[in-house]
C-alpha positions in Angstrom: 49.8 -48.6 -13.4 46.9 -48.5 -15.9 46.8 -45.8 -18.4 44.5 -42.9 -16.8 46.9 -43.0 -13.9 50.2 -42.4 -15.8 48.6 -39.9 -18.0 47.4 -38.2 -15.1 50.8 -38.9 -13.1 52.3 -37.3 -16.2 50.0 -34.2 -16.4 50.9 -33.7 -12.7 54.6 -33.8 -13.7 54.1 -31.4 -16.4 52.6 -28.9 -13.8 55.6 -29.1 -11.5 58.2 -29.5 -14.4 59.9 -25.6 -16.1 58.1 -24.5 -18.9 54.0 -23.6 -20.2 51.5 -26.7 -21.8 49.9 -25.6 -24.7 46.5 -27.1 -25.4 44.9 -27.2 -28.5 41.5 -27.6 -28.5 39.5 -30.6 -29.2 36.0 -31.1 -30.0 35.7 -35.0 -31.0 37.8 -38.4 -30.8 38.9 -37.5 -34.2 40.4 -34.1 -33.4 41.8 -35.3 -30.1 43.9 -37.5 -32.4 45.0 -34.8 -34.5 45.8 -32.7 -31.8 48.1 -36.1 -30.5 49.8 -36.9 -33.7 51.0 -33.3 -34.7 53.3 -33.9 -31.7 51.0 -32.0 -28.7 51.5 -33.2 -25.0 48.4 -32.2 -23.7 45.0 -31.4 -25.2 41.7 -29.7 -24.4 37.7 -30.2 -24.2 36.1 -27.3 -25.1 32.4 -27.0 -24.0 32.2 -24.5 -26.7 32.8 -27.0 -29.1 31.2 -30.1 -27.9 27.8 -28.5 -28.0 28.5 -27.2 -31.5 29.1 -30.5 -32.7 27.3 -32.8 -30.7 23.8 -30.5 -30.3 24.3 -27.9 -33.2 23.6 -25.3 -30.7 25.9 -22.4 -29.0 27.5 -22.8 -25.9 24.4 -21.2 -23.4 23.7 -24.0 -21.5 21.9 -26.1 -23.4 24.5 -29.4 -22.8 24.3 -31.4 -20.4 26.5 -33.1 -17.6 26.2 -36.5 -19.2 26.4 -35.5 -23.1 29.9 -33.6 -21.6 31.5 -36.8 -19.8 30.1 -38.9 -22.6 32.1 -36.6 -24.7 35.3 -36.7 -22.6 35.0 -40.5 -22.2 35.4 -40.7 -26.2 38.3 -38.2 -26.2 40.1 -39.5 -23.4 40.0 -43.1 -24.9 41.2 -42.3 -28.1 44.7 -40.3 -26.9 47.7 -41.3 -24.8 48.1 -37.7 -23.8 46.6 -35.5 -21.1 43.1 -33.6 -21.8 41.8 -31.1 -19.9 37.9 -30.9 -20.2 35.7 -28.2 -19.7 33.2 -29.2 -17.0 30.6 -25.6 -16.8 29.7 -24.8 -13.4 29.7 -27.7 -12.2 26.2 -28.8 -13.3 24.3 -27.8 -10.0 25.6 -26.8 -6.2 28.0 -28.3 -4.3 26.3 -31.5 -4.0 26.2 -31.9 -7.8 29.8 -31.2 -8.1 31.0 -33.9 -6.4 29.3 -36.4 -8.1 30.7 -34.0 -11.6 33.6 -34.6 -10.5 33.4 -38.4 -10.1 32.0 -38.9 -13.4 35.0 -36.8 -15.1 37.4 -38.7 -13.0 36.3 -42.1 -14.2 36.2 -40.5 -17.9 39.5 -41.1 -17.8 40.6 -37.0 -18.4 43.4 -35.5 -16.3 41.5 -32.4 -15.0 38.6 -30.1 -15.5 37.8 -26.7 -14.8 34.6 -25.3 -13.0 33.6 -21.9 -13.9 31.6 -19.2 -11.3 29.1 -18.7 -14.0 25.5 -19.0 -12.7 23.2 -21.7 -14.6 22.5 -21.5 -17.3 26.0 -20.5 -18.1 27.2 -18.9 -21.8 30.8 -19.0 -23.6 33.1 -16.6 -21.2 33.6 -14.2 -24.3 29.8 -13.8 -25.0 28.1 -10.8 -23.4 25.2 -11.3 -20.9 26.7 -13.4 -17.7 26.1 -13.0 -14.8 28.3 -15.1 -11.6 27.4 -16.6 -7.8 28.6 -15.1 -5.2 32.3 -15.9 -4.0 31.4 -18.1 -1.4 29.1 -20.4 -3.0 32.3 -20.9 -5.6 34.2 -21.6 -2.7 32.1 -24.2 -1.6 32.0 -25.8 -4.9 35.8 -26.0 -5.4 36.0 -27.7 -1.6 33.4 -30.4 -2.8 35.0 -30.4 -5.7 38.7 -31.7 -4.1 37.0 -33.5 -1.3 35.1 -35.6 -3.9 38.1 -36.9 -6.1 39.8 -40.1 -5.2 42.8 -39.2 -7.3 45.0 -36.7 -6.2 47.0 -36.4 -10.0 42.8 -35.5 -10.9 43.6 -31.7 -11.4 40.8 -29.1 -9.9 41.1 -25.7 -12.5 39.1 -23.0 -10.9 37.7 -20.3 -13.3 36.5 -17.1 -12.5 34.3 -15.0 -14.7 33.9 -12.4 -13.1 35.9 -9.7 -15.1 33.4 -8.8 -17.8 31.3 -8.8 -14.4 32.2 -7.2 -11.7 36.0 -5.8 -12.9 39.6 -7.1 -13.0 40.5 -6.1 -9.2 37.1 -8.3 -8.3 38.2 -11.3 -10.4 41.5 -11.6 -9.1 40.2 -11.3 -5.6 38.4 -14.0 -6.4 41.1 -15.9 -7.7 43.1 -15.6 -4.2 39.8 -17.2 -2.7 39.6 -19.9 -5.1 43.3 -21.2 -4.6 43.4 -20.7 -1.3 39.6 -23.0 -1.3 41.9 -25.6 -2.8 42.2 -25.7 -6.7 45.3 -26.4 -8.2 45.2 -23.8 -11.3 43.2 -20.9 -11.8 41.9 -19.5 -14.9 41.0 -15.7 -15.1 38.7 -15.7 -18.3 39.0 -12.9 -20.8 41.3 -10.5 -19.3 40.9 -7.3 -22.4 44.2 -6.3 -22.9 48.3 -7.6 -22.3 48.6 -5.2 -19.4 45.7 -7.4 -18.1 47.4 -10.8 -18.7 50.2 -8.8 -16.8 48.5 -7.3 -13.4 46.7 -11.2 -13.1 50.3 -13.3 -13.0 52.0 -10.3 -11.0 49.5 -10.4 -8.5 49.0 -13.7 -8.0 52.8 -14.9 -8.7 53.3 -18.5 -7.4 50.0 -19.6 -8.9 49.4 -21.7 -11.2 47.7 -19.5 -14.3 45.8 -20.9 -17.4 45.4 -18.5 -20.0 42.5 -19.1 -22.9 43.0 -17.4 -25.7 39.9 -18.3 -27.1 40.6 -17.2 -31.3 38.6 -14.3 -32.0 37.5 -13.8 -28.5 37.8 -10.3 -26.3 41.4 -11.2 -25.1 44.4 -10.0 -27.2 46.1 -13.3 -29.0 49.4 -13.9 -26.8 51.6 -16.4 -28.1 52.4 -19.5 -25.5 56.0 -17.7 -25.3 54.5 -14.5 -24.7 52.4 -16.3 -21.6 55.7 -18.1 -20.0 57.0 -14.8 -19.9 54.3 -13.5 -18.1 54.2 -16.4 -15.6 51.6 -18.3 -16.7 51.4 -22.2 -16.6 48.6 -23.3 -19.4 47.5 -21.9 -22.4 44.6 -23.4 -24.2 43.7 -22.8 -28.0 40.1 -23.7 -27.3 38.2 -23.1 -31.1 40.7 -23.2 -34.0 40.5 -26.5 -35.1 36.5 -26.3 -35.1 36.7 -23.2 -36.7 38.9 -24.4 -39.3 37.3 -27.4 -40.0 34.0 -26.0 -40.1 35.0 -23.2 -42.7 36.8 -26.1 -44.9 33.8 -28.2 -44.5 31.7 -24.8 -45.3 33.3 -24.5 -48.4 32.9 -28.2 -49.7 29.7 -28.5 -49.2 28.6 -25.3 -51.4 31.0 -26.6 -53.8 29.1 -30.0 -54.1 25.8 -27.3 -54.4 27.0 -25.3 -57.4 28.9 -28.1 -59.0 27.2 -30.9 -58.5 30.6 -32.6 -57.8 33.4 -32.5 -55.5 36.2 -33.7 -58.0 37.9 -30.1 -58.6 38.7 -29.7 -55.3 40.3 -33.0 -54.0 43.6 -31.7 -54.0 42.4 -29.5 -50.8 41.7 -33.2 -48.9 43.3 -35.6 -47.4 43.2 -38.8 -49.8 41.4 -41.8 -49.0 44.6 -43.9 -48.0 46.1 -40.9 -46.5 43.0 -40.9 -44.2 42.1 -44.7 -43.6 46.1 -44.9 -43.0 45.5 -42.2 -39.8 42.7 -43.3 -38.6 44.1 -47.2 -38.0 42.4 -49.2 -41.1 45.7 -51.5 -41.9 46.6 -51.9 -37.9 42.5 -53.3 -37.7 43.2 -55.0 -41.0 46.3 -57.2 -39.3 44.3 -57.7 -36.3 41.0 -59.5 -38.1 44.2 -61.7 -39.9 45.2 -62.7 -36.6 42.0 -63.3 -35.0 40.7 -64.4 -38.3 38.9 -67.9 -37.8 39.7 -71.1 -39.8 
């Protein structure tokens, strides 16, 4: 069994097995690694991200199916653990989903989730989206499980359609969506706990991801708080980008008004301590051994 099979044999284990999977987000190879050495099972590709980093642009559309699965290629290669990767709306009608989903199945990630969002699509806690009707969802999520030739490839249906059309409309939709075929569903940005609440009570025996997208419209739950309630995922989909781009923020006016980055070292990793994580000395034994006479 090669690796994307037992890391998606795993993920499909850690569905079925007691207890939530908490997944930080990831926006590069480098944070993906992060995310897998601080002792995480399972990470995620946030869309919200990737085009932050990749395009220096907001997450409205602007990046593209192939820019994504380029993205989740990277990520997926560099980690031994699960990722879940955001995959929009699919990129197009059902037609264009199935071959979405073949590309993200052969980026070697263990599932992805496909929003109702029409194109072009925004971050689910901006204001101004608009969704497709129920049944052309439908349709996508069927093309979506017809066009995988892995069954441990996981199908996450999201609805946005609560900051649309209500919570009783959204959950309706959720029903529809599982019962289309997905194998988790993802209500985006429920407002309140009592929210969170209704969703996992009235769709109990579902499999629930929660996002609690920091700084977003939904209430922070803790991933205890969300086992509680029922649900199966949580994903942390912005902290480490956030973070990282406040640190590097800071740095770089620093360098402006000093001239010099010297005073502030101590807030950095050192140079060992980073050519140490990312693999210098294991690289350094291999050119020995492949070294030529």
């Amino acid at each position: 069994m090669g690796k994307t099979e037992s890391v998606r044999k795993r993920f499909a284990t850690m569905l079925e097995d007691e207890g939530i999977i908490v997944a930080p987000g990831c926006y590069d190879a480098l944070s993906a690694r992060i995310i897998e050495a601080t002792g995480h099972e399972c990470a995620y590709m946030t869309g919200f991200g990737t085009s932050a980093s990749l395009l220096g642009l907001p997450d409205m559309g602007f990046i593209t199916m192939s820019e994504m699965i380029d993205n989740a290629r990277r990520i997926a290669g560099a980690v031994n653990i699960p990722v879940i990767a955001d995959a929009d709306t699919g990129y197009g009608n059902a037609l264009n989903v199935c071959r979405t989903v073949r590309e993200y199945e052969q980026s070697g990630v263990a599932a992805i989730h496909i929003e109702d969002q029409t194109f072009p699509k925004r971050c689910g806690h901006l204001e101004g989206k608009e969704v497709v009707s129920s049944s052309e969802m439908v349709q996508k999520i069927r093309a979506a499980c017809d066009a995988r030739t892995d069954p441990n490839f996981k199908i996450i249906a999201r609805t946005d359609a609560r900051a649309v059309m209500g919570l009783e409309e959204s959950i309706r939709r959720a029903r529809e969506y599982y019962d289309a075929g997905a194998d988790v569903i993802f209500v985006e940005s429920p407002y309140s706990a009592d929210e969170f609440k209704q969703i996992s009570e009235e769709l109990k025996g579902i499999p629930l991801l929660a996002n609690m997208a920091e700084g977003g419209k939904s209430p922070m739950l803790s991933a205890d708080e969300l086992e509680r309630l029922g649900y199966k995922i949580v994903i942390f989909p912005v902290g480490l980008l956030f973070s990282a781009t406040k640190a590097m923020y800071s740095l770089a006016e620093e360098i402006r008004v000093k001239k010099t980055d010297r005073d502030v070292q101590d807030q950095m990793w050192s140079f060992k301590q980073f050519t140490d994580f990312i693999g210098v000395s294991k690289c350094n034994e291999l050119s020995q051994k492949y070294k030529t006479n």
